[in-house]
N, C-alpha and C positions, 0 to 999 in steps of 0.2 A: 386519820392517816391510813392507806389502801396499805394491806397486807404484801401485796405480790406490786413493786416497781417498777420490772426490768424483765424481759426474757430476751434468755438467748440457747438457741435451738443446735442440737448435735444431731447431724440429718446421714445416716449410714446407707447410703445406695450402692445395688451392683451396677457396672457404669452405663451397661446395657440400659438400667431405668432413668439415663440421665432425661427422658427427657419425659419425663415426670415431674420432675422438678420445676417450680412456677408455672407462669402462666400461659407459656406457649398452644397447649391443647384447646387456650380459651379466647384465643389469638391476641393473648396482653404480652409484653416484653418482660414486666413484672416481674421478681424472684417472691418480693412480698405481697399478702394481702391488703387490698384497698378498701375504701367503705365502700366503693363501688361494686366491687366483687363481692363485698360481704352482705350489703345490702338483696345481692341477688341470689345468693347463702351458695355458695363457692368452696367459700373460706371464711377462718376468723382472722378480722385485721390484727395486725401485728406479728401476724404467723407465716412462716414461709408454707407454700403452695404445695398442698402433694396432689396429684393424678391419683387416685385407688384404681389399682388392679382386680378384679373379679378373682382372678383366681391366686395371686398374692395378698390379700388385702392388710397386711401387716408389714407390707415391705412400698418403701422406703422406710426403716426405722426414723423416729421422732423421739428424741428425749429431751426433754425440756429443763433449767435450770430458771430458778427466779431470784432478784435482788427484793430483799424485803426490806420496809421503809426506806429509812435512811442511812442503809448499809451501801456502802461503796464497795464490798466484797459481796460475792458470793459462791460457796463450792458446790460442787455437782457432789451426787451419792456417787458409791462407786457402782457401774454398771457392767451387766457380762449379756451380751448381744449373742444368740447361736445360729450360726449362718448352716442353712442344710444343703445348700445350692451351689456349684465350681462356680467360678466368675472373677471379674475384679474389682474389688469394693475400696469404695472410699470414704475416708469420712469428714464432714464439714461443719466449720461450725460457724452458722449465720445469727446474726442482729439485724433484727426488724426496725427496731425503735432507735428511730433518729436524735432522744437524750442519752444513749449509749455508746457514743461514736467516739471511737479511739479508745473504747473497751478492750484489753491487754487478758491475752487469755493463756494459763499456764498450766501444763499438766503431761501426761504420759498416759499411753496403750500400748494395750497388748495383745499383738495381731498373732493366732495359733494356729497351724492347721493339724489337718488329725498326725502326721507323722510328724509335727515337730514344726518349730519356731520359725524355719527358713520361710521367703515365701514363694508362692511358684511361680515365679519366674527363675529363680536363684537355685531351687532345686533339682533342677538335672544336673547342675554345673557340682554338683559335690559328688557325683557319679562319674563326669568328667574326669575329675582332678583325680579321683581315686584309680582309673584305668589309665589314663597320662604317667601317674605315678608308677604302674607296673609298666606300663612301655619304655620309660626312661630306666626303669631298674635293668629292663632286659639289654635295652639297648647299652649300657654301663656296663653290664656282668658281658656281652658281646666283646665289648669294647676293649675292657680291663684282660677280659684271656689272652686276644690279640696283642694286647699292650705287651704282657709280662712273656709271653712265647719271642718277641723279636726287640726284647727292649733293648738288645746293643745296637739293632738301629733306629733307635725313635732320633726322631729331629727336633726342634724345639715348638715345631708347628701341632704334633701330636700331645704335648703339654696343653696348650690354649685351649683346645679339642674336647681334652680329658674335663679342664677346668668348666668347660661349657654343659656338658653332659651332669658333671655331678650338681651344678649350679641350680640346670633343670631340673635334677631329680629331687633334690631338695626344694624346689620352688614347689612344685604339684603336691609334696609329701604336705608342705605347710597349710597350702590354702586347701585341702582336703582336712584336717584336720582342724582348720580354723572354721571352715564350713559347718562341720561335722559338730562341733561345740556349742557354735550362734544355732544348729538344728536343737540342740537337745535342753540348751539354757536359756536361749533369749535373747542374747548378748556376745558383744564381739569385744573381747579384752583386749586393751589397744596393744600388749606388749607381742601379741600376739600376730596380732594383724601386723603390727610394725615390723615385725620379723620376714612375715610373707609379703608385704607390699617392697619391703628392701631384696630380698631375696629374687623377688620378680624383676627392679631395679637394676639392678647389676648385670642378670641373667640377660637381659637384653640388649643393655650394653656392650657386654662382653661379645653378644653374639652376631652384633652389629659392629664389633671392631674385628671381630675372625673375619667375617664376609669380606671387611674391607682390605687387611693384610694380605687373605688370600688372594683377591681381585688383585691386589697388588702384585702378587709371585713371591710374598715372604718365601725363605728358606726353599724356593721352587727356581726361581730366575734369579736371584739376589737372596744374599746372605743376610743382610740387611736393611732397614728401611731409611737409615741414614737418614737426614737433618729435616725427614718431615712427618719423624717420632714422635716431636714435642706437640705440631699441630692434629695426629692422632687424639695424643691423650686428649688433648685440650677440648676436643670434639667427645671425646667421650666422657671428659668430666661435665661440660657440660649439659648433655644428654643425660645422665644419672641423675643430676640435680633436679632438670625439670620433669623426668619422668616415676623421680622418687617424690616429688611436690604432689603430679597429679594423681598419683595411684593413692596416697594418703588422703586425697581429700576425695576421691573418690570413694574409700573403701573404711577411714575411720568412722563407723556411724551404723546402727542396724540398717538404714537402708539409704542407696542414693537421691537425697533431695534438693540435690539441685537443679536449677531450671537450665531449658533448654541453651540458652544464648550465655548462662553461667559457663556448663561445660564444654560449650564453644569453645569460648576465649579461653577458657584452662588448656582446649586441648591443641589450640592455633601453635604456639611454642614448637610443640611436641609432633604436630604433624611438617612445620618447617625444617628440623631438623632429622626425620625422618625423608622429606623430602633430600636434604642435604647427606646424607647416607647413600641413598640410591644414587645418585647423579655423578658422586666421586667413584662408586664402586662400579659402575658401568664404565666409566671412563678411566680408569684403573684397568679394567677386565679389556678394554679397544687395547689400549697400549700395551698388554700384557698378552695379547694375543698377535698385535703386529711384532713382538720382537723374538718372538718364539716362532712366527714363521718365517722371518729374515734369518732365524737362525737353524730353518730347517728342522726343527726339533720335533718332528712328528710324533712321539711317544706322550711329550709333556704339551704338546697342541693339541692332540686327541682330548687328555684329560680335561685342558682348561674351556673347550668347546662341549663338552658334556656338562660341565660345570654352567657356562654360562646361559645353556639351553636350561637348565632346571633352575638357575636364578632367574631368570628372565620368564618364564611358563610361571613362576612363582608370583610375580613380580605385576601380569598380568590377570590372574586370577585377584590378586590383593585391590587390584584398581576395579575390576567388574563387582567385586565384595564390598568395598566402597560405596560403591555407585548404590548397590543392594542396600546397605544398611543406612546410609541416607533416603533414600525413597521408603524405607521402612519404617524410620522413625518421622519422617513428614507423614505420613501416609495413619500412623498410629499415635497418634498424640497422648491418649488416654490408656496407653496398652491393652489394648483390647486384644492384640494377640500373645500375649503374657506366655500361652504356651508352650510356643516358638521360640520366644526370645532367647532361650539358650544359645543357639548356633550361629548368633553374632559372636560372642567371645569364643563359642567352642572352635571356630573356624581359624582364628590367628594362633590359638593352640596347637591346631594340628598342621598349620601350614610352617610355623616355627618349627616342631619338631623334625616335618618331613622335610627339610632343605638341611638342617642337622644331621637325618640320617643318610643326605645326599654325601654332605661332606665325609662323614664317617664312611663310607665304600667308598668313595672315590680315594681318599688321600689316608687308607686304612695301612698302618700297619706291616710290613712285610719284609722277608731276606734278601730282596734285592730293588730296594727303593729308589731305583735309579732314574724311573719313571716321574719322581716329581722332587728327588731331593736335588739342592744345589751342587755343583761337583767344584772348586773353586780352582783356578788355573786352567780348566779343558777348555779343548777345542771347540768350537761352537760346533764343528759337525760332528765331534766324533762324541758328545757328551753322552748323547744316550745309548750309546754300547760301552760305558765303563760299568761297573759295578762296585758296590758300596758292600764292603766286608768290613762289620764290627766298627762301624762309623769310618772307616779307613778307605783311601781313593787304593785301589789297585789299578795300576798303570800297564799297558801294555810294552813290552820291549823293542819290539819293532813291529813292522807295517802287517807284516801275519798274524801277528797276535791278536792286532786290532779289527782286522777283521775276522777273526774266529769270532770275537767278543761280540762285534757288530751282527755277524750271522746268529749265532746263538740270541740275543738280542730280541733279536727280528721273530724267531722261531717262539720263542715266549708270549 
């Protein structure tokens, strides 16, 4: 009875030496050794193919496992591999031997770098979330002063606002922290992640249902959204569901594995109803702009034309970023540029932020919010010279008053 039955090979290369790997250099299509190759001393049959480098000659690692007699197990020793070199390394594990076939292979690694667990592609993104998190504090501690200095006239639109702001700040607080943990241990504790994957969840929903209210004229041209509340929600319960789906299977797991045409179709949902977002809020924003100039209302058409310029500039960058990060990830298959790949995510971070802090000036806070609150009963031309004291309409007495109000107004 032969000692050694079975090999099966753990082959660690950086990706750059992929093509080291079999027989190509020998112009065979091969991964494994033939008698033919071996016969002409290449390789030994049975062995996957390495190229030797001169000046690496220890790299691609080879570590070998053997099934002995008529053991139907076999375990690997535990091995510790030291990479000196940046790069991005993979690791594989091949069977030569065709009485092996549907060998089931089971076990765990442990990928370190010198600062910590994360790997690098992941690692600027805990720097991100940690500067995110002080810009949403500032932007919040901004926000909250303005809040409490004019809160006898907040509207119920500066609620949702509020709601938005601390949602983000807690979101960045979380995945910096959850970063910061998987860096220093290993391991991403799901109750953890679950926190920040839901926290991201919401956040975006909710920031995607302000866009849309506003687009609308909540509390701006109408008090109310009246009887197309329910298909709102409906849209944004929706939305939280499958963008609480993908971000868990995106994100429970030390690292993303699945394949390309997996997180496709995970992310096909998510990008339709994102498309369905934008299409109602542009045509919300037509409508919301034609009736605010049939009503003359130039104080509150200035506003919503600033607005729709920065949604819209927004909205166009997101579609050339698109275009970007598809050519990038066709273009990289292997991550080869690993050390880039941050500023795919870091980019909807800060383009979410920055249309946030669009809405926060434009619809901020102030003594005399006449510019974008609703007035109810006014005149359509005379709306924007009334003034809003303590939530309360102050009404003009006669036709002088109303234009003092209008002149002053104007002068503001």
């Amino acid at each position: 009875m032969q000692q050694n039955t079975g090999l099966v090979e753990a082959i660690v290369l950086d990706v750059k030496d992929r093509e080291r790997i079999g027989g190509s250099y020998l112009k065979y299509d091969e991964i494994c050794c033939t008698k033919k190759m071996s016969d002409e001393g290449f390789c030994k049959v049975g062995e996957v193919i390495i190229h030797k480098n001169s000046d690496t000659p220890d790299w691609p690692k080879r570590i070998k496992t053997f099934f002995e007699g008529q053991n139907e197990q076999a375990a690997m020793d535990p091995k510790t591999v030291e990479i000196n070199s940046t790069g991005m390394y993979y690791l594989y594990f091949v069977i030569c031997d065709p009485e092996l076939t549907g060998t089931l292979i089971k076990g765990r690694t442990v990928w370190r770098n010198p600062d910590g667990y994360l790997p690098g592609k992941m690692a600027p993104l805990m720097t991100i979330f940690g500067i995110m998190s002080l810009a949403y504090l500032v932007l919040g501690l901004g926000w909250f002063l303005r809040f409490v200095k004019y809160w006898k006239d907040i509207i119920q639109l500066h609620y949702h606002i509020t709601a938005v702001i601390a949602l983000g700040m807690c979101e960045m607080a979380l995945w910096y922290y959850e970063y910061a943990n998987f860096n220093s241990t290993g391991t991403r504790p799901w109750d953890v992640t679950l926190w920040a994957v839901t926290f991201t969840a919401i956040k975006k929903t909710l920031s995607r249902l302000l866009l849309l209210v506003v687009s609308m004229g909540f509390g701006v041209v109408k008090p109310t959204l009246g009887g197309i509340t329910s298909k709102i929600l409906l849209l944004g319960a929706v939305y939280f569901i499958v963008s609480e789906s993908y971000e868990l299977i995106q994100h429970l797991g030390n690292i993303n594995d699945f394949s390309g045409k997996t997180a496709l179709f995970l992310l096909l949902p998510l990008t339709f109803l994102d498309t369905s977002f934008i299409l109602w809020i542009f045509s919300s924003l037509s409508k919301t702009l034609e009736q605010l100039q049939m009503k003359r209302n130039m104080a509150k058409l200035e506003l919503y034309r600033k607005f729709t310029n920065a949604l819209a500039a927004s909205v166009l960058l997101s579609i050339a970023w698109i275009g970007f990060e598809l050519y990038f990830n066709a273009t990289d298959p292997l991550s080869e540029l690993w050390q880039i790949y941050w500023i795919i995510p870091a980019f909807w971070i800060v383009i979410a932020y920055s249309l946030l802090v669009v809405i926060c000036v434009l619809w901020a806070p102030s003594r005399n919010p006449t510019r974008y609150a609703y007035l109810e009963g006014a005149d359509d031309l005379s709306e924007e010279g009334l003034t809003l004291t303590s939530g309360n309409k102050v009404m003009g007495e006669n036709s002088t008053k109303l234009g003092e109000d209008l002149e002053e107004d104007k002068r503001e």
